[in-house]
Each structure stands twice: as C-alpha cells, then as structure tokens.
N, CA, C and O atoms as CSV, one atom per row, in Angstrom:
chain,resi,resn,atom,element,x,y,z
A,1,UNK,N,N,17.525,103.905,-14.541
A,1,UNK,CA,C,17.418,103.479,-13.159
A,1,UNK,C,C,18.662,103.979,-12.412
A,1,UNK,O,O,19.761,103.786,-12.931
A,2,UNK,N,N,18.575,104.557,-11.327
A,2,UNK,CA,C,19.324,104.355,-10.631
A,2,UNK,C,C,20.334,103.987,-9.878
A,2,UNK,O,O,19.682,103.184,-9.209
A,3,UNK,N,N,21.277,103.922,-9.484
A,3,UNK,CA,C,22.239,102.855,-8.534
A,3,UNK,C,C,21.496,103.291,-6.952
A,3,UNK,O,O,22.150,102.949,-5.967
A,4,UNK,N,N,20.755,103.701,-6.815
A,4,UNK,CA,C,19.966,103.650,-5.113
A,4,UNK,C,C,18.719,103.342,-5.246
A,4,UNK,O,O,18.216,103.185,-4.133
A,5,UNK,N,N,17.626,103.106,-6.504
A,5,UNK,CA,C,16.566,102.108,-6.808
A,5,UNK,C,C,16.985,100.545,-7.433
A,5,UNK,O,O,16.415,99.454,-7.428
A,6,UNK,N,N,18.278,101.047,-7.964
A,6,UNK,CA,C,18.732,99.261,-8.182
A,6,UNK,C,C,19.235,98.353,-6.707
A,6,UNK,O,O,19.156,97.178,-6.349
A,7,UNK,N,N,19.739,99.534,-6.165
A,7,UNK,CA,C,20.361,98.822,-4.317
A,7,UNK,C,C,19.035,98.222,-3.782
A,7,UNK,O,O,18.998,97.289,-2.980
A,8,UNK,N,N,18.342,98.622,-4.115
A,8,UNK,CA,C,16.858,98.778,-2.908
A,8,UNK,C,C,16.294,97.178,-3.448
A,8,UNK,O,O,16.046,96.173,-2.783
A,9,UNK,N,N,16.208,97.452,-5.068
A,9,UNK,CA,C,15.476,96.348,-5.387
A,9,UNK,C,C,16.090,95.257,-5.388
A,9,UNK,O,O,15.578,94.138,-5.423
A,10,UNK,N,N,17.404,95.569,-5.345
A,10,UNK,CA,C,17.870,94.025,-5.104
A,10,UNK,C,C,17.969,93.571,-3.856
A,10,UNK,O,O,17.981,92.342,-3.784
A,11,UNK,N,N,18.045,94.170,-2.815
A,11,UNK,CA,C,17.921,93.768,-1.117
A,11,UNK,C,C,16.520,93.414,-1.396
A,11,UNK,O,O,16.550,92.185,-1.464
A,12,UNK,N,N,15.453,93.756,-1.572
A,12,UNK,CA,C,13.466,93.728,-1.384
A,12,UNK,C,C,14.457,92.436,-2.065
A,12,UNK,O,O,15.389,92.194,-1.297
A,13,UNK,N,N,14.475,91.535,-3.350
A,13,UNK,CA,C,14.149,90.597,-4.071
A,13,UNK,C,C,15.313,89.738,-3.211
A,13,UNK,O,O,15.008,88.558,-3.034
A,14,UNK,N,N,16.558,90.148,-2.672
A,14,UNK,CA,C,17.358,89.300,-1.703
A,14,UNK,C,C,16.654,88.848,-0.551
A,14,UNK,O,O,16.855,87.720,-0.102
A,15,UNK,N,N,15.887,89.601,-0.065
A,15,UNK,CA,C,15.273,89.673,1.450
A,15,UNK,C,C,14.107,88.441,1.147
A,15,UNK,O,O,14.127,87.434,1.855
A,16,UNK,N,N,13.119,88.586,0.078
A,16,UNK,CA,C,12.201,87.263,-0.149
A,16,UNK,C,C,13.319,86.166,-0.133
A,16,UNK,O,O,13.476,85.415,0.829
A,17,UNK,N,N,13.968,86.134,-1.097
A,17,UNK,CA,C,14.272,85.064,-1.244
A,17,UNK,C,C,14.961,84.102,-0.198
A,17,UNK,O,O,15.027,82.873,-0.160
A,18,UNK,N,N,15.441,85.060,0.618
A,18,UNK,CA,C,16.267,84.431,1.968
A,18,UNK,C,C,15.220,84.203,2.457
A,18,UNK,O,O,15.240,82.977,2.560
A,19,UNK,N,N,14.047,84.635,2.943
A,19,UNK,CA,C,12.780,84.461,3.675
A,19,UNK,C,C,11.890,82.827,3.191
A,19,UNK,O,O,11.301,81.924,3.786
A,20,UNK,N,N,12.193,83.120,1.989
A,20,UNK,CA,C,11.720,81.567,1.099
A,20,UNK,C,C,12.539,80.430,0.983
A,20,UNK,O,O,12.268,79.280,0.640
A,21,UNK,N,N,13.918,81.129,1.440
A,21,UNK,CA,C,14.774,79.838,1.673
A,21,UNK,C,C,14.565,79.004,3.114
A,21,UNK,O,O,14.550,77.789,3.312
A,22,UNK,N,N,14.403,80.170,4.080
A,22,UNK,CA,C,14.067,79.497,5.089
A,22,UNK,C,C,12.821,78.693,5.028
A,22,UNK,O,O,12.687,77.616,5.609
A,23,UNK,N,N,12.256,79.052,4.571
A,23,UNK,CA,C,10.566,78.606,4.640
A,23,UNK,C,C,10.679,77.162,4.113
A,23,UNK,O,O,10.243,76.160,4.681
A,24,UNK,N,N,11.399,77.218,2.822
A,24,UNK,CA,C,11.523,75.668,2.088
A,24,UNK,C,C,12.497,74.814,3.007
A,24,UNK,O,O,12.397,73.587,2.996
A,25,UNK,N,N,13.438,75.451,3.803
A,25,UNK,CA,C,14.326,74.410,4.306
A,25,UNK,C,C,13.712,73.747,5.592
A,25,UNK,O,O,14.028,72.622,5.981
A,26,UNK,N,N,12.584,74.759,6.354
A,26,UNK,CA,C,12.154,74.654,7.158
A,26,UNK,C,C,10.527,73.452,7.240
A,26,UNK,O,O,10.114,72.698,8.122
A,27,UNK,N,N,10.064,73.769,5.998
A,27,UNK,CA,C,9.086,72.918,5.761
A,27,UNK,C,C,8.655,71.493,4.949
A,27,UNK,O,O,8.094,70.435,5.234
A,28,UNK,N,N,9.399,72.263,3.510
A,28,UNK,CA,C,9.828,71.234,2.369
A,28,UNK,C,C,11.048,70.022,3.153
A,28,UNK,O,O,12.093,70.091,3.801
A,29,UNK,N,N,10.198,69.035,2.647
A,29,UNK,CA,C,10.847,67.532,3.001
A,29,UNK,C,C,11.423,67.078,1.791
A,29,UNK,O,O,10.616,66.714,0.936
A,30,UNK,N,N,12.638,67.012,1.514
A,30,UNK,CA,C,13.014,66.731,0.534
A,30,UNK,C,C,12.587,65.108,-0.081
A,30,UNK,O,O,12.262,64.896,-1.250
A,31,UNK,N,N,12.687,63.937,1.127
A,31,UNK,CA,C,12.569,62.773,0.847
A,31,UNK,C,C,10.767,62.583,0.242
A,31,UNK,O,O,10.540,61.528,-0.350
A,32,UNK,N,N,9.756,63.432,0.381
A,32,UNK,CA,C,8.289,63.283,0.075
A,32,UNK,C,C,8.210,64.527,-0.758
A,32,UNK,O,O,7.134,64.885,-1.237
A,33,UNK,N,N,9.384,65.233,-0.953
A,33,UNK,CA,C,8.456,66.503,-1.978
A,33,UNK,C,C,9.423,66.302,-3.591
A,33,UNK,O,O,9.415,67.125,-4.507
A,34,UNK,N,N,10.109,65.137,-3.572
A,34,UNK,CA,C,10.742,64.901,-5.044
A,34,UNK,C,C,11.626,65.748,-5.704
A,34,UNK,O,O,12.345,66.566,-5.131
A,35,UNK,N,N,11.570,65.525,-7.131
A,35,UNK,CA,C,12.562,66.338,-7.731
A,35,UNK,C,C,11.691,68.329,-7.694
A,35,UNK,O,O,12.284,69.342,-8.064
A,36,UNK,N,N,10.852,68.297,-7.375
A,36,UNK,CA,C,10.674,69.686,-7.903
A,36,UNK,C,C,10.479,70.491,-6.413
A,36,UNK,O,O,10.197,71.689,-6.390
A,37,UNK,N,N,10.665,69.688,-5.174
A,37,UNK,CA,C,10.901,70.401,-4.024
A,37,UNK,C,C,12.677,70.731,-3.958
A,37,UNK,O,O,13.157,71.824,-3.657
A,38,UNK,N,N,13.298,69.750,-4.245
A,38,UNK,CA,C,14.833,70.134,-5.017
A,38,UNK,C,C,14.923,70.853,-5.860
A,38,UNK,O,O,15.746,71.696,-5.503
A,39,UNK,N,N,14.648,71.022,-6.615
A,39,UNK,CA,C,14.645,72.004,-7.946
A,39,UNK,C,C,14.213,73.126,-7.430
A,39,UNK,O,O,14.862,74.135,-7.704
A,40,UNK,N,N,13.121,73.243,-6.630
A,40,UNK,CA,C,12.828,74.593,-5.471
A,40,UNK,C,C,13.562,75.023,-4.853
A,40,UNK,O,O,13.523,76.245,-4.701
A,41,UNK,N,N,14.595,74.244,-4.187
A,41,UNK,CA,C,15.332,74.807,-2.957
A,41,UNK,C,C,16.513,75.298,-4.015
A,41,UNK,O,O,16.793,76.496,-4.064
A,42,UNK,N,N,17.152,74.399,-4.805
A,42,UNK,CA,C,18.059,74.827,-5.598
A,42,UNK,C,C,17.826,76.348,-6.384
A,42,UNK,O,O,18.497,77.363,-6.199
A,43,UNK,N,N,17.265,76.264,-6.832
A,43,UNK,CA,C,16.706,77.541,-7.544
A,43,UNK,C,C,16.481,79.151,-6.509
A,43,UNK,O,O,16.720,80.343,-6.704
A,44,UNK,N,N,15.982,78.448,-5.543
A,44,UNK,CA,C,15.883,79.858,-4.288
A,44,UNK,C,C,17.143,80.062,-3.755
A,44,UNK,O,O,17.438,81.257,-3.756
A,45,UNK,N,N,18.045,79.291,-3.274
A,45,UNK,CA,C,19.153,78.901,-3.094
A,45,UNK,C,C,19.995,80.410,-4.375
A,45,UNK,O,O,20.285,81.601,-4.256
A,46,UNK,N,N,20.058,79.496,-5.321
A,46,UNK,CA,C,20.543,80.269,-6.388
A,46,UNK,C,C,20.508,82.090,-6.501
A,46,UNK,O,O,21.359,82.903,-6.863
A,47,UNK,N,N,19.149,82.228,-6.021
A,47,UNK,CA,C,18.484,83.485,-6.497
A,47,UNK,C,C,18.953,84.433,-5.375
A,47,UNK,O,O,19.276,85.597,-5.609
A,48,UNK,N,N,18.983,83.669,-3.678
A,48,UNK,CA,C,19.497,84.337,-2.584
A,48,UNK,C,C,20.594,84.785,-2.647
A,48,UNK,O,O,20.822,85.978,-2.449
A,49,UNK,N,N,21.720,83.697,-3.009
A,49,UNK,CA,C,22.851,84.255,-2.766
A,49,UNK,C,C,23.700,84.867,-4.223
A,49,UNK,O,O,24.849,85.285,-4.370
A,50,UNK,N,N,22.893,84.748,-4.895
A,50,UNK,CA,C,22.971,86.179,-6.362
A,50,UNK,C,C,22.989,87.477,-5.307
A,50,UNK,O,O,23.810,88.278,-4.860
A,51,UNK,N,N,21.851,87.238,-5.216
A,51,UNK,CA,C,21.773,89.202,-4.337
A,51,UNK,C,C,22.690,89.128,-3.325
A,51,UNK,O,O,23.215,90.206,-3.043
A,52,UNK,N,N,23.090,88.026,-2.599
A,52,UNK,CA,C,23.997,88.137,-1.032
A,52,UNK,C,C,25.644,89.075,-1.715
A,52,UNK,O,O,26.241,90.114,-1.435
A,53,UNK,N,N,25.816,87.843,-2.791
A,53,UNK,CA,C,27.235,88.285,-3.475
A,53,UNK,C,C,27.120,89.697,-4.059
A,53,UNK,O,O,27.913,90.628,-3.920
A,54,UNK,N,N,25.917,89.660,-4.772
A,54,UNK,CA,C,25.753,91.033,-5.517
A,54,UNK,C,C,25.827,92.160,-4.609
A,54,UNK,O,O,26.728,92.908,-4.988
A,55,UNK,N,N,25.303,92.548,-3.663
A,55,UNK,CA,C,24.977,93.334,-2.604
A,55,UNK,C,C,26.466,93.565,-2.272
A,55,UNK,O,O,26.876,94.701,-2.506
A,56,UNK,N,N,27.302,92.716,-1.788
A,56,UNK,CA,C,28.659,92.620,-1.054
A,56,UNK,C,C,29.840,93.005,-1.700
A,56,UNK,O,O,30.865,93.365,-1.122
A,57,UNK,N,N,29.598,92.880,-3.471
A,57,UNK,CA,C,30.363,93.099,-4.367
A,57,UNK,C,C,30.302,94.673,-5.033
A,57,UNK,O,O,31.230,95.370,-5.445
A,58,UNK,N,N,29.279,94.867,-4.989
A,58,UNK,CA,C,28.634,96.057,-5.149
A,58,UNK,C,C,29.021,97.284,-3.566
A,58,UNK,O,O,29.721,98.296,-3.547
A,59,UNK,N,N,28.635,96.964,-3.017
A,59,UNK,CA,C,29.325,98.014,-1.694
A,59,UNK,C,C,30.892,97.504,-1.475
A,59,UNK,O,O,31.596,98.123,-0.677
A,60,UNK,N,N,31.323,96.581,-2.061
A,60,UNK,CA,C,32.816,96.762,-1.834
A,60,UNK,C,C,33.750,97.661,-2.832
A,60,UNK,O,O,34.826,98.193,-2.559
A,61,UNK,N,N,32.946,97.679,-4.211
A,61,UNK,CA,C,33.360,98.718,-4.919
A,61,UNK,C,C,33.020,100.417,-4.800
A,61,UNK,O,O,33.623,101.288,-5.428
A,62,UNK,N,N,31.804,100.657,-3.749
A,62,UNK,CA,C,31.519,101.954,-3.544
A,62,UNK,C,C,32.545,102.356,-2.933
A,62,UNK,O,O,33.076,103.464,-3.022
A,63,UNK,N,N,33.023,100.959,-1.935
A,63,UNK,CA,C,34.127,101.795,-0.966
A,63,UNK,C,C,35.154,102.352,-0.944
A,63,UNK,O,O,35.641,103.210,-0.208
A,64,UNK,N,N,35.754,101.384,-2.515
A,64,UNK,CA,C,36.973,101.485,-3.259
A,64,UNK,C,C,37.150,102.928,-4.311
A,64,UNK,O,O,37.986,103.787,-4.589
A,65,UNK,N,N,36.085,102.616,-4.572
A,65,UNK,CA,C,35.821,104.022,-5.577
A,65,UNK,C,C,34.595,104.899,-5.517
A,65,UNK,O,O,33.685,104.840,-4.691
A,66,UNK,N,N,34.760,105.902,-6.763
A,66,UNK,CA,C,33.508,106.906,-6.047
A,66,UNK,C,C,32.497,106.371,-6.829
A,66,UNK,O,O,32.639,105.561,-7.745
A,67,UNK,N,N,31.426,106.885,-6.406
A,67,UNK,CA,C,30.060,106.706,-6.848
A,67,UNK,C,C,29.141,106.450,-8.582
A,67,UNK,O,O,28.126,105.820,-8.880
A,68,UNK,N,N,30.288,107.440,-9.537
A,68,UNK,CA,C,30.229,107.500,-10.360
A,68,UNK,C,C,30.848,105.998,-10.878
A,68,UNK,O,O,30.206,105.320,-11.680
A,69,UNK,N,N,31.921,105.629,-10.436
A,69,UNK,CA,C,32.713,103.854,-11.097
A,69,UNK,C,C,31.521,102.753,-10.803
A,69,UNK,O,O,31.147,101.845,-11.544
A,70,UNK,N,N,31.059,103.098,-9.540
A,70,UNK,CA,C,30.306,101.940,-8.776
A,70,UNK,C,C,29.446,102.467,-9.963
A,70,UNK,O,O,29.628,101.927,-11.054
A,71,UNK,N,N,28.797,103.173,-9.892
A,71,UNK,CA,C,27.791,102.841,-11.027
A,71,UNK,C,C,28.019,102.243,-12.614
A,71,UNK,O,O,27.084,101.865,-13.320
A,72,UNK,N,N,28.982,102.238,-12.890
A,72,UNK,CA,C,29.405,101.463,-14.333
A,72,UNK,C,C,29.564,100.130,-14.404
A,72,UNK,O,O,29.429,99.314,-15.316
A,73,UNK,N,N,29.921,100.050,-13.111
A,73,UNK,CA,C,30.299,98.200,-12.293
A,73,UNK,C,C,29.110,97.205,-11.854
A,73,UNK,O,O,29.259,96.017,-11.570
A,74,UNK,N,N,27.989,97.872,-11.854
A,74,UNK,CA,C,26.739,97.185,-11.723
A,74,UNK,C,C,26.786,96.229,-12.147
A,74,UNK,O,O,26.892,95.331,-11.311
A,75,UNK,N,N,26.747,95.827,-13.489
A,75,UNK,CA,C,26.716,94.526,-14.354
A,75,UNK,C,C,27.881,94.129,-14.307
A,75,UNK,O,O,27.946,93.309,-15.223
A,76,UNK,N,N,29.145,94.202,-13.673
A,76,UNK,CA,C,30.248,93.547,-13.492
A,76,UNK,C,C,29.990,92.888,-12.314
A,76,UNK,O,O,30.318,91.701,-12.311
A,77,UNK,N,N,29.411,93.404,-11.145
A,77,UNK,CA,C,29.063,93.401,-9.896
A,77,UNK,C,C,28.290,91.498,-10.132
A,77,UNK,O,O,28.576,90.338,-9.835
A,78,UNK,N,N,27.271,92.238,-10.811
A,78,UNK,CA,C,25.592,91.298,-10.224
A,78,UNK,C,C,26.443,90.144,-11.406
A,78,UNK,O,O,26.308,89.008,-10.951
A,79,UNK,N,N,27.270,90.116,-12.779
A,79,UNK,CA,C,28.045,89.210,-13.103
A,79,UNK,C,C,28.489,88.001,-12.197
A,79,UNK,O,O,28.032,86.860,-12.275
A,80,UNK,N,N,29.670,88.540,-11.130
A,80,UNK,CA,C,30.810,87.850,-10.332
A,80,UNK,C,C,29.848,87.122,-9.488
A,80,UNK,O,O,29.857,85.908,-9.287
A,81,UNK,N,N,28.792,88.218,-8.885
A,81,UNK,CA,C,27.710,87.530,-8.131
A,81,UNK,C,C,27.297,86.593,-8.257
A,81,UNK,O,O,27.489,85.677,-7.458
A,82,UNK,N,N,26.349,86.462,-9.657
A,82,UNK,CA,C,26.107,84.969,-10.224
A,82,UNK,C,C,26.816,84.161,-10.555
A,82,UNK,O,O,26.281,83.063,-10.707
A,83,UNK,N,N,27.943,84.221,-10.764
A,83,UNK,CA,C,29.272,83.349,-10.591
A,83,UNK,C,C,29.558,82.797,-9.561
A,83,UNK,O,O,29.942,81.631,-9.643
A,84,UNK,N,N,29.482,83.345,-8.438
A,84,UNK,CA,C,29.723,82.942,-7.379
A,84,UNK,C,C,29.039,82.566,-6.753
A,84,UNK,O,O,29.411,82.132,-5.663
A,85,UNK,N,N,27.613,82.540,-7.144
A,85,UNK,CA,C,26.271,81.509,-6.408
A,85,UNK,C,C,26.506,80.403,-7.164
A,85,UNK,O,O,26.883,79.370,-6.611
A,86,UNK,N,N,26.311,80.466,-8.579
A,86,UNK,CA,C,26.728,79.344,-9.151
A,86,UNK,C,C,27.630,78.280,-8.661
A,86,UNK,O,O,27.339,77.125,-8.352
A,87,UNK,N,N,28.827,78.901,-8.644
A,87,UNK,CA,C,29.555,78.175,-7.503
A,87,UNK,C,C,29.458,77.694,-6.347
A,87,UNK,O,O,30.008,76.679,-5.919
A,88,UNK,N,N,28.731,78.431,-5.785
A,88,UNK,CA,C,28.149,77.925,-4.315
A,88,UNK,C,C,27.148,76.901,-4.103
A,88,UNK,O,O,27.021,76.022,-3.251
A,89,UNK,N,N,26.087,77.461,-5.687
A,89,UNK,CA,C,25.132,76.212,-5.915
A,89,UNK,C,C,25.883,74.706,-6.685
A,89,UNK,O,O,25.366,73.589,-6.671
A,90,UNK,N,N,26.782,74.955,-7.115
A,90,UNK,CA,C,27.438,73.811,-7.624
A,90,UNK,C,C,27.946,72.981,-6.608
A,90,UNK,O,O,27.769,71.763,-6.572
A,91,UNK,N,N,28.658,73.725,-5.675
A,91,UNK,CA,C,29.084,72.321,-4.563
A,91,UNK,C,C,28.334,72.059,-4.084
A,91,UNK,O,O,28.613,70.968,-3.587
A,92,UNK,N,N,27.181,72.397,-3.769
A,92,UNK,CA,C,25.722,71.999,-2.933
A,92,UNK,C,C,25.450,70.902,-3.780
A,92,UNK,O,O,25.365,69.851,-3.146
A,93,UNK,N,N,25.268,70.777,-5.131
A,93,UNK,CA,C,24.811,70.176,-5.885
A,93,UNK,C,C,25.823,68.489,-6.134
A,93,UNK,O,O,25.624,67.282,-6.268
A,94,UNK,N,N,26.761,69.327,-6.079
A,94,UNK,CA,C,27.874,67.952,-6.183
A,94,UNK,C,C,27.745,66.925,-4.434
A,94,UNK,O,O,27.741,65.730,-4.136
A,95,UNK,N,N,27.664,68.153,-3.722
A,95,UNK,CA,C,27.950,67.279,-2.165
A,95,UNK,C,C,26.032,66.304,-1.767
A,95,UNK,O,O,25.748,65.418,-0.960
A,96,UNK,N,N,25.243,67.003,-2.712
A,96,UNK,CA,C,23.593,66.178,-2.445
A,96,UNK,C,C,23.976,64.605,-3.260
A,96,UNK,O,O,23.760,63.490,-2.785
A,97,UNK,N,N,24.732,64.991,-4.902
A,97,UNK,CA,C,24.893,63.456,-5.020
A,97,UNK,C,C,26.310,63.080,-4.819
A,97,UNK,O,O,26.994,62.506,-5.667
A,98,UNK,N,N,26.720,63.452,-3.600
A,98,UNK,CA,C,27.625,62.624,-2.882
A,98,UNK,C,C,29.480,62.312,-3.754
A,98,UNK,O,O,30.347,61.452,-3.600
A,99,UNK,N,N,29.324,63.711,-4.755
A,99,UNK,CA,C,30.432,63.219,-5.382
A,99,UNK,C,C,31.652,64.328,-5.036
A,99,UNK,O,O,32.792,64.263,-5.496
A,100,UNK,N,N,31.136,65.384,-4.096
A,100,UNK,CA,C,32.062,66.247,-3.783
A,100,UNK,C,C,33.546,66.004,-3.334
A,100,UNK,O,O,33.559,65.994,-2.103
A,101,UNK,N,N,34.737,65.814,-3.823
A,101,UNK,CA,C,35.746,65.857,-3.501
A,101,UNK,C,C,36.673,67.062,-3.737
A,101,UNK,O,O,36.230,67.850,-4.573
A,102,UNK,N,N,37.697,67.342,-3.265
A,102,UNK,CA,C,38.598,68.928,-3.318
A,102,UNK,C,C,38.545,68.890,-4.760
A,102,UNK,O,O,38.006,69.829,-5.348
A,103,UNK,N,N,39.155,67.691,-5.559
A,103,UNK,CA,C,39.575,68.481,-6.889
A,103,UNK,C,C,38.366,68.583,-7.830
A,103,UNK,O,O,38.605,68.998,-8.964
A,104,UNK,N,N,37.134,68.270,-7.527
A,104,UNK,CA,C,36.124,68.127,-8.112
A,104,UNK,C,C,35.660,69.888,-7.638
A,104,UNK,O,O,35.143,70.450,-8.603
A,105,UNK,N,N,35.711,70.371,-6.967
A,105,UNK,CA,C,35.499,71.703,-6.209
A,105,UNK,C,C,36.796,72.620,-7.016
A,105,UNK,O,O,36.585,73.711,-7.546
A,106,UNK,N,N,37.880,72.076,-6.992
A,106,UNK,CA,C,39.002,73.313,-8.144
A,106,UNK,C,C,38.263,73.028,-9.478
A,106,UNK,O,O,38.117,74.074,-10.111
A,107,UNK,N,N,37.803,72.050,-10.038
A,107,UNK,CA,C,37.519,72.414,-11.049
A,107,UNK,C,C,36.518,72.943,-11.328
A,107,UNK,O,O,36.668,73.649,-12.325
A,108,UNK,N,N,35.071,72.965,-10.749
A,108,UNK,CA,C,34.531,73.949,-10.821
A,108,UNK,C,C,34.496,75.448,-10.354
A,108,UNK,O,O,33.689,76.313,-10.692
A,109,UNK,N,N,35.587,75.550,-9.477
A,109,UNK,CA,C,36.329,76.903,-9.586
A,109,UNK,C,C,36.705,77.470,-10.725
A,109,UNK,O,O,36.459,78.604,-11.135
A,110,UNK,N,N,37.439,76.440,-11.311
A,110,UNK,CA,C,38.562,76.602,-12.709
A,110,UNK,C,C,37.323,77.368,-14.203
A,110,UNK,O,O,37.303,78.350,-14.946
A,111,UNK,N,N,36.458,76.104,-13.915
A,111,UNK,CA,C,35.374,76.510,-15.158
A,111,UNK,C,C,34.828,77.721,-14.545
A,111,UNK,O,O,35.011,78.471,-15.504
A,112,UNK,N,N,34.181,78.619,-13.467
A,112,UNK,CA,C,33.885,79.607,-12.870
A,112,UNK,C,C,35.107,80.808,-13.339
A,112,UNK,O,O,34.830,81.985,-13.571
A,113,UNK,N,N,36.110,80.379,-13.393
A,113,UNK,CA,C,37.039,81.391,-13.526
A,113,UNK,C,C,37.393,81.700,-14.790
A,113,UNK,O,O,37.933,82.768,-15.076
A,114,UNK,N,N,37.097,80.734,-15.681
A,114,UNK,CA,C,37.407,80.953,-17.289
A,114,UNK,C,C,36.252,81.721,-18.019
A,114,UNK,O,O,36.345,82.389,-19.048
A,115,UNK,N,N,35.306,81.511,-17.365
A,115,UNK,CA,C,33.871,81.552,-17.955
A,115,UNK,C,C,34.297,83.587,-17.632
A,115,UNK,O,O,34.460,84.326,-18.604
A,116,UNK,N,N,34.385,84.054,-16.363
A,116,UNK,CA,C,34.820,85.353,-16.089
A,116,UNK,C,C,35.834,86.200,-16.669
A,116,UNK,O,O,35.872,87.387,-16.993
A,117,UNK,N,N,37.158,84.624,-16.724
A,117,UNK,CA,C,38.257,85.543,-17.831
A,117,UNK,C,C,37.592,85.617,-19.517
A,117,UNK,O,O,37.994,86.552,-20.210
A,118,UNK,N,N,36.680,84.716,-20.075
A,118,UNK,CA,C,36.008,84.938,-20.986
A,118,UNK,C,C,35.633,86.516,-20.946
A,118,UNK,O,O,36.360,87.349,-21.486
A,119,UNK,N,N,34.362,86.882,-20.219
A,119,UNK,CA,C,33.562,88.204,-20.301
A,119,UNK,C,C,34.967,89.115,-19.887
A,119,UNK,O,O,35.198,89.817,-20.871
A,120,UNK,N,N,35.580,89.272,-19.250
A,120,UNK,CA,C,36.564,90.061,-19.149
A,120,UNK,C,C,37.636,90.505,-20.248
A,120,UNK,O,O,38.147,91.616,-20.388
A,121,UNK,N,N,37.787,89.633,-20.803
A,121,UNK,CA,C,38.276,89.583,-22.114
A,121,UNK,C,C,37.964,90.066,-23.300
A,121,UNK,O,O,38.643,90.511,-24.225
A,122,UNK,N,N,36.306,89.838,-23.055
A,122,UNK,CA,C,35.575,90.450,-24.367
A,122,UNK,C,C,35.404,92.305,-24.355
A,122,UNK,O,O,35.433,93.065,-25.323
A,123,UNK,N,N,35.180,92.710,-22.519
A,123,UNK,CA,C,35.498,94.234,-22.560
A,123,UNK,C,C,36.700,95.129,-22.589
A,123,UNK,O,O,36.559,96.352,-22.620
C-alpha cells in the first residue's frame, strides 16, 4: 500500500466517522438510549479522533522530513494517534462519571506516556 492510498483511506474512514459523530450527538439521547448509545458515542468518538491525530501527526512529519521517513513513520504516526484519542477518550470518560480532577488527568497522561516509552523502547 501506499502512503497516498493509506492518506486517502484514512480521511474516507475519518470523514464517516466525524459524520457519525455528529449524527449520534445530534440524535442519540443518552438518558433513553442506555449503556450501548454510550458505548456508541464512545467508540465513534474513539475512531474519529484516531484519524484526526493520525492525519495531523502524519503531515507533521511529511513536513519535517522527506517522503521516504514519512513513510516508515506510518505505524509510529497512527500509534501516538491512538494514544492520544485514548487520552482524549479517557477524560471524556472520567468527566461523564464525574470524577475528573487535574491529577486524575496527569495520571492518565503518565500511563499514556509509559505505555509509548514502552513501544519506543522496544524499537
């Protein structure tokens, strides 16, 4: 594959999913659609801003370097990405049951960041 059929497909699969985020935030009632209209939004949630980070992480390294690096960085890329939705989906998750405080937010930074110096470590 490519690095300009992998760009493409991940904007097409970013672009639904932002489209489905709106749709669920816009329609889905959380208080009448239960745990699996949550588990919906969470999950789309998740999947959007994978590609948002991925996309952003990915053209910030084209810019930095040439074409040939960006392409080795893919899976480092769409990695940090999901790291960083994760993260994003984690304080969402902490602030719905109401337990979000700053140091509750460093530490899931902290575990986000070990989990990365882990894979970094291993290459």
């Amino acid at each position: 594959m490519t690095l300009k059929s992998y760009i493409w497909g991940m904007r097409i699969v970013t672009l639904f999913s932002i489209i489905a985020l709106i749709l669920i935030v816009k329609f889905v009632d959380p208080e009448t659609s239960g745990l699996i209209g949550k588990l919906l939004f969470y999950l789309v949630f998740l999947v959007a801003f994978t590609g948002i980070f991925n996309l952003t992480l990915l053209w910030f390294r084209r810019k930095m370097t040439d074409a040939e690096t960006a392409h080795i960085n893919v899976g480092l890329s769409f990695r940090q990405g999901l790291l960083l939705a994760l993260f994003a989906t984690g304080i969402l998750l902490m602030q719905s049951f109401r337990v979000l405080v700053w140091w509750d937010g460093l530490l899931l930074l902290a575990g986000i960041f070990l989990i990365e110096l882990y894979f970094l470590s291993r290459d």
